[in-house]
C-alpha positions in Angstrom: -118.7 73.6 -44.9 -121.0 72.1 -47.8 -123.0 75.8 -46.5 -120.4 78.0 -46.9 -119.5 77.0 -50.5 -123.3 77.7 -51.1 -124.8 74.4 -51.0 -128.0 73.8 -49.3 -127.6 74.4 -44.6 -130.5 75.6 -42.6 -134.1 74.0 -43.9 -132.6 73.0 -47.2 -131.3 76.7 -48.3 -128.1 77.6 -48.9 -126.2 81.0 -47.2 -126.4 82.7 -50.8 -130.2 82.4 -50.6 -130.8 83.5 -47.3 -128.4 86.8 -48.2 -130.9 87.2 -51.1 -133.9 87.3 -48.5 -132.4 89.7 -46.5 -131.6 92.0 -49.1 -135.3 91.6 -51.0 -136.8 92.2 -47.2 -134.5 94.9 -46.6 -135.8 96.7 -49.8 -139.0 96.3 -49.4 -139.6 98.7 -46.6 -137.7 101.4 -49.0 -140.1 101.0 -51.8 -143.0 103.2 -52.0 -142.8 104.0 -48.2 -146.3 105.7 -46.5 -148.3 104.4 -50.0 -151.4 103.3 -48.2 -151.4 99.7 -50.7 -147.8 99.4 -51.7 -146.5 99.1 -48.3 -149.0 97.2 -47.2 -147.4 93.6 -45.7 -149.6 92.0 -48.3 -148.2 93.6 -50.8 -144.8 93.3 -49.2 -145.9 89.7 -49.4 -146.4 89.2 -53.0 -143.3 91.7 -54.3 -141.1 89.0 -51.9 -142.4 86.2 -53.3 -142.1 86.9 -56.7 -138.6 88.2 -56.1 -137.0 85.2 -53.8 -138.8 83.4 -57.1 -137.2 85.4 -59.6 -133.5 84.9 -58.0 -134.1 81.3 -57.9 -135.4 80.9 -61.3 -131.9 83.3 -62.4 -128.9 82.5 -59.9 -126.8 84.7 -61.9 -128.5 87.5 -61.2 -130.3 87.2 -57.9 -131.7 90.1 -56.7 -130.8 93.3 -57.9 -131.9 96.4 -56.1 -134.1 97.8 -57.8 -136.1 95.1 -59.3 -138.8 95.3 -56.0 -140.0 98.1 -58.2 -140.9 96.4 -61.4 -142.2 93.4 -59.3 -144.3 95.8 -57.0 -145.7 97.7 -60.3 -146.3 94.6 -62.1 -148.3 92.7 -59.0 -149.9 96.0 -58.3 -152.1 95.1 -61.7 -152.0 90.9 -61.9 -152.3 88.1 -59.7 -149.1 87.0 -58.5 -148.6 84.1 -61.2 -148.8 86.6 -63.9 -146.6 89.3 -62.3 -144.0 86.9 -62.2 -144.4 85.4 -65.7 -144.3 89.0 -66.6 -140.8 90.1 -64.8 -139.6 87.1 -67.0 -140.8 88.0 -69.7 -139.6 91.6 -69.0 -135.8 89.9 -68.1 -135.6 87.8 -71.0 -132.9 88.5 -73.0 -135.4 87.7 -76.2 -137.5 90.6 -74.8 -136.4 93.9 -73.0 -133.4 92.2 -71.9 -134.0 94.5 -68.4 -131.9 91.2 -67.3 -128.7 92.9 -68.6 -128.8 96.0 -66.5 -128.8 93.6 -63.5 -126.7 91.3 -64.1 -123.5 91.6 -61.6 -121.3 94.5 -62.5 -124.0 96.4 -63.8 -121.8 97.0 -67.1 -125.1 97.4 -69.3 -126.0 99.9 -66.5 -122.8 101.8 -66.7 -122.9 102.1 -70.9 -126.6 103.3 -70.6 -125.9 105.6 -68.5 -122.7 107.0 -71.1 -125.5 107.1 -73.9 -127.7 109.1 -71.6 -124.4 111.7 -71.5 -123.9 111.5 -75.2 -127.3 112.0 -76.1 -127.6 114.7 -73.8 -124.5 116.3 -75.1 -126.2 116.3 -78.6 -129.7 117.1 -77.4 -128.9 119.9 -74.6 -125.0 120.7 -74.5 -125.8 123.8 -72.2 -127.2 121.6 -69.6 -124.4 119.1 -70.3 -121.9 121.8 -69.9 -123.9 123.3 -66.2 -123.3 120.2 -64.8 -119.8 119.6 -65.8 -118.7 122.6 -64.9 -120.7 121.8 -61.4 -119.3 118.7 -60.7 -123.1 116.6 -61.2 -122.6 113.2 -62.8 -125.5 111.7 -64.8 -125.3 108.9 -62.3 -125.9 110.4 -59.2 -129.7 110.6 -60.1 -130.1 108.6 -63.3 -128.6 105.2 -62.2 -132.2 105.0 -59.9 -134.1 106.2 -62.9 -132.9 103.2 -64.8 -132.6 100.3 -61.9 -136.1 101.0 -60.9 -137.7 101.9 -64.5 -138.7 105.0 -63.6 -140.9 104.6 -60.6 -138.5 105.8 -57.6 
């Protein structure tokens, strides 16, 4: 019962967790697939760690997909410590607030990504007006673009 409501079952961690672990190992084989390094299981290793981390440093947000990406760039150039002071940092709504964009909902997400159709209005209204007249949504390939800060 106490497990269900989210309190701690199986080796002291509750059902939420676990769900969390699956879904940051899940990810992880669909990051960088083939890249000699960022596949590696060590890497896969250190992105996981600093992600379960992450989720239980900010239960409101968990894990996101999509954050594997700025974890693997940032351990890809720090020790692990420092990658995951620096997707805080990077989180923090005192910084780049990239926090926001995950939080459940995505509802930062979803008003980005009606900027990105203003501004392309105003910027390049003939390519606005192709794809409207196509049927292509800004979000079919931006929503990645923006969930995985460019890398995917």
């Amino acid at each position: 019962r106490e497990e269900e409501e989210g309190g701690e079952g199986e080796n002291g961690v509750s059902e939420r967790q676990r769900e969390v672990d699956r879904a940051i190992v899940k990810d992880l084989d669909r990051i960088f697939p083939g890249h000699e390094y960022l596949d590696s299981q060590a890497m896969k290793d250190v992105v996981y760690s600093i992600l379960r981390s992450y989720s239980m440093y900010d239960e409101e947000v968990g894990y996101c997909q999509g954050m594997a990406y700025m974890a693997t760039i940032t351990a890809l150039y720090m020790t692990e410590r420092d990658a995951f002071g620096l997707c805080k940092e990077l989180m923090d709504e005192r910084g780049c607030n990239l926090r926001a964009m995950y939080l459940p909902g995505l509802g930062v997400l979803q008003e980005m990504l009606a900027e990105l159709d203003e501004r392309m209005e105003a910027a390049v209204p003939e390519v606005s007006k192709r794809f409207r007249a196509c049927g292509v949504q800004t979000m079919l390939f931006a929503t990645s673009w923006f969930l995985t800060l460019y890398a995917s």
